[in-house]
C-alpha positions in Angstrom: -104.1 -86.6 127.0 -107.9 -85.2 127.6 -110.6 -85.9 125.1 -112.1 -82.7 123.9 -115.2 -83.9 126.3 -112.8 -82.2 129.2 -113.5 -78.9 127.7 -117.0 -79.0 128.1 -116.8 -76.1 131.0 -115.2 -73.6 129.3 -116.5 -70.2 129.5 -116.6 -68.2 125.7 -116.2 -65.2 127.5 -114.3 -62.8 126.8 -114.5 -63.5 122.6 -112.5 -66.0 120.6 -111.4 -65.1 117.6 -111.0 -67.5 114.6 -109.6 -67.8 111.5 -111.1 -70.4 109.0 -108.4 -72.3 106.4 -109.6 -74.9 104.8 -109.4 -75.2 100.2 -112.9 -76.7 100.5 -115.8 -74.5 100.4 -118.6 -76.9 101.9 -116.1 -77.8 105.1 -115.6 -73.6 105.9 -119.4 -73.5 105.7 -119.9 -75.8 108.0 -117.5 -74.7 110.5 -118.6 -71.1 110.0 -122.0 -72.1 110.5 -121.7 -74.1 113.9 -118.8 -71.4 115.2 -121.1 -68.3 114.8 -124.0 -69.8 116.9 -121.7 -70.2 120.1 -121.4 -67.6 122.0 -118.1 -65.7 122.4 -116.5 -66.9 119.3 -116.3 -64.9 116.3 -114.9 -66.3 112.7 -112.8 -63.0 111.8 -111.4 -64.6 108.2 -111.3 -67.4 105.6 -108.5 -68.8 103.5 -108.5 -71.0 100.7 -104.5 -72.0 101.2 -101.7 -71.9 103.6 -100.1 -68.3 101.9 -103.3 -66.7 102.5 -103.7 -68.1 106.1 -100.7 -66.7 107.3 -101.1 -63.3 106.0 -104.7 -63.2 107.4 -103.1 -64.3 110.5 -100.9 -61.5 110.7 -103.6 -59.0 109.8 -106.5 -60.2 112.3 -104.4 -61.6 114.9 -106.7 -64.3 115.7 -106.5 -66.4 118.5 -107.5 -70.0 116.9 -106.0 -71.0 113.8 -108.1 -73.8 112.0 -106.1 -75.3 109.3 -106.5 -77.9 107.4 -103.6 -80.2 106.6 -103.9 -80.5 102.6 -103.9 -77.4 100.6 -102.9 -75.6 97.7 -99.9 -73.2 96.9 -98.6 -73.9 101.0 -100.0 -76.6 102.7 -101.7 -76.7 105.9 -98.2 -78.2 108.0 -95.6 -75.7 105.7 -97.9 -73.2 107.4 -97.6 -74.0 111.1 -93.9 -72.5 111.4 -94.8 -69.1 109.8 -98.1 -69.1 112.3 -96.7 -69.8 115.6 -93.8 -67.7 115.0 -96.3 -64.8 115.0 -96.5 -62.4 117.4 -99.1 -62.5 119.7 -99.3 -66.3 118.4 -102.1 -67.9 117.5 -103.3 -71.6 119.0 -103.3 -73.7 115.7 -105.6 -76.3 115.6 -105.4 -78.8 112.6 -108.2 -80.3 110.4 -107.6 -83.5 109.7 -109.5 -87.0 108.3 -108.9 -90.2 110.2 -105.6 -92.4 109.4 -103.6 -89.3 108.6 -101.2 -90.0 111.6 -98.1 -89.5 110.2 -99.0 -85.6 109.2 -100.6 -84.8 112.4 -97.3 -85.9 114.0 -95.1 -83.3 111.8 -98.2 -80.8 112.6 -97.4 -81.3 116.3 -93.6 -81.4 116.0 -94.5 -78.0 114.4 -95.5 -76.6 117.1 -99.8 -77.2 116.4 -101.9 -76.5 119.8 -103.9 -80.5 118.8 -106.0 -81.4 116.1 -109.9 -82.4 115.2 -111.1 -84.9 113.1 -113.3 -83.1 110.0 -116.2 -85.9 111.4 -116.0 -84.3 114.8 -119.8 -83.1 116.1 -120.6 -79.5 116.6 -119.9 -79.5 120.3 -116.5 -81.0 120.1 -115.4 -78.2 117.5 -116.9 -75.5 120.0 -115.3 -76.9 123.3 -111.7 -77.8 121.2 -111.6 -73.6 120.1 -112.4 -72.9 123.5 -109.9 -75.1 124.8 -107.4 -73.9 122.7 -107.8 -70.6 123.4 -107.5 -71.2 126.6 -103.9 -72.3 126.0 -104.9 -76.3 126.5 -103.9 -78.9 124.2 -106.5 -80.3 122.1 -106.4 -84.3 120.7 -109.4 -85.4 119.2 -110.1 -89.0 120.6 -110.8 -90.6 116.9 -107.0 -90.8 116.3 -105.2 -89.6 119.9 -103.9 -93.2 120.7 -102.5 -93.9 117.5 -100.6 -90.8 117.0 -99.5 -90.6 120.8 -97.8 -94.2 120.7 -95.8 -93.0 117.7 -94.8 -90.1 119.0 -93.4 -91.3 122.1 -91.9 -94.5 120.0 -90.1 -92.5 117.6 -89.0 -89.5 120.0 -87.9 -86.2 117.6 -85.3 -86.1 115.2 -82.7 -83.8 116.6 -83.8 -83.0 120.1 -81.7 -83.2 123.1 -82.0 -86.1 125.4 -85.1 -86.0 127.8 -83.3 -86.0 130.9 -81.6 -83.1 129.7 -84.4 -80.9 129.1 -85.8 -81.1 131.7 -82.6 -80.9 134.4 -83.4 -77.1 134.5 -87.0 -77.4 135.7 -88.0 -76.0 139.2 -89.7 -78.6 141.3 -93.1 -77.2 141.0 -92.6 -76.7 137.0 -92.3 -80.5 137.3 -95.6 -80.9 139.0 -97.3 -79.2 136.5 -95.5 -81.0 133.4 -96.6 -84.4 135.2 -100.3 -82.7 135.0 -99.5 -81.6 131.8 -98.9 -85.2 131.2 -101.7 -86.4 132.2 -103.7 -84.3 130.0 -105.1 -82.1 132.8 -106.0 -78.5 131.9 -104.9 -74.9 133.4 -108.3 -74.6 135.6 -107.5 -78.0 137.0 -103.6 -77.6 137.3 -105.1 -74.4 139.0 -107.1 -75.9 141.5 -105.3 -79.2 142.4 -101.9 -76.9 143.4 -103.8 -74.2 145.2 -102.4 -71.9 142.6 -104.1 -68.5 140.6 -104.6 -69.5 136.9 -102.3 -67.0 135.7 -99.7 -68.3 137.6 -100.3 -71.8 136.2 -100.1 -70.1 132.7 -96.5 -68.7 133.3 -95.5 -72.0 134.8 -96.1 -73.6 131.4 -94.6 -70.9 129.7 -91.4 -71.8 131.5 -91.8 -75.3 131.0 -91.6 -74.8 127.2 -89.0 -72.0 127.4 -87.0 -74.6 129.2 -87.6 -77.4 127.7 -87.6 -76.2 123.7 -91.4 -77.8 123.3 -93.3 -76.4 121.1 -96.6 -76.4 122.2 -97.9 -78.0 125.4 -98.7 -81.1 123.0 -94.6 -81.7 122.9 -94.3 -81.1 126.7 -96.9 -83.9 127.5 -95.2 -86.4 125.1 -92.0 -84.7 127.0 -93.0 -85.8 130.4 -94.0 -89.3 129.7 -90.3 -89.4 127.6 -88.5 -88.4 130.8 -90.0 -90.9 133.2 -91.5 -87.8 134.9 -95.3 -89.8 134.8 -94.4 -93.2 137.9 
């Protein structure tokens, strides 16, 4: 997986568009504060629990979600389904404090685009909400090892065998899971296989039709399940 340090060449242009959810006033503040000094991102709503994040969702269509994990009336991870199921769908980033694996994990299962540690510096929160929007996953490097060795230990509850889902795959889709893998993002993928970044776009998008992943997150852990990675 890339540490959010990867994202540090994104471009904010043309403007991101944010939603804020977090039950603690001081922690939207800050993130309001730091988001509307970068250029190209603009903080479009705040919410104070996961109920009001999803209908602000629906009514500014923004393309970040941040949500934190713990929060009144619907929590932060009851609110991922109702958000990714939105259409267009927002890239749902979750707020999280360090030695909350076993939430992030359900967050990703979800369908979440990565997470951020609340401790993360200014730069890392600009470059992850860039990277997100984007359509890259986002792990923040505090907690990424931890929560990646789970995932791939414990597999998901349900889900076809590996093999399986990816039998369907075309041979380039499998190059760019392997990258996906490796935590590379679109603009790499882009330039390692020759290849227009739109078109590396829809190739993910038919990796996760395919493959029933939820977020690119999913299709990483996916790859490295499947014995795709050498």
């Amino acid at each position: 997986m890339a540490e959010q340090s990867d994202f540090a060449g994104y471009r904010a242009d043309p403007v991101i568009r944010v939603l804020l959810a977090d039950d603690e006033e001081m922690i939207r503040h800050g993130v309001r504060l730091i988001l509307r000094h970068a250029d190209g991102i603009d903080v479009v709503g705040e919410a104070v629990n996961g109920a009001e994040t999803v209908r602000l969702a629906a009514e500014h269509r923004p393309d970040v979600v941040l949500l934190d994990i713990r929060m009144p009336v619907l929590d932060g991870l009851a609110a991922v389904g109702p958000l990714v199921a939105l259409d267009p769908k927002p890239q749902v980033l979750m707020l999280t404090t360090f030695g909350d694996d076993e939430n992030v994990i359900r967050a990703l299962r979800a369908g979440a685009t990565g997470f951020l540690l609340k401790d993360d510096g200014p730069q890392e929160l600009i470059s992850a909400v860039r990277a997100a929007a984007a359509g890259d996953a986002v792990l923040s490097p505090g907690v990424t090892g931890a929560v990646i060795r789970r995932m791939l230990a414990g597999g998901w509850a349900g889900a076809a065998a590996p093999d399986s889902r990816v039998a369907g795959l075309t041979g380039r889709e499998r190059e760019v899971l392997v990258m996906l893998g490796e935590g590379i993002s679109n603009p790499e993928i882009a330039k390692r296989l020759g290849i227009g970044l739109g078109t590396v776009k829809t190739h993910v998008a038919s990796i996760l039709d395919k493959t029933g992943c939820g977020s690119r997150v999913q299709a990483a852990l996916l790859a490295h399940q499947a014995g795709l990675m050498g």
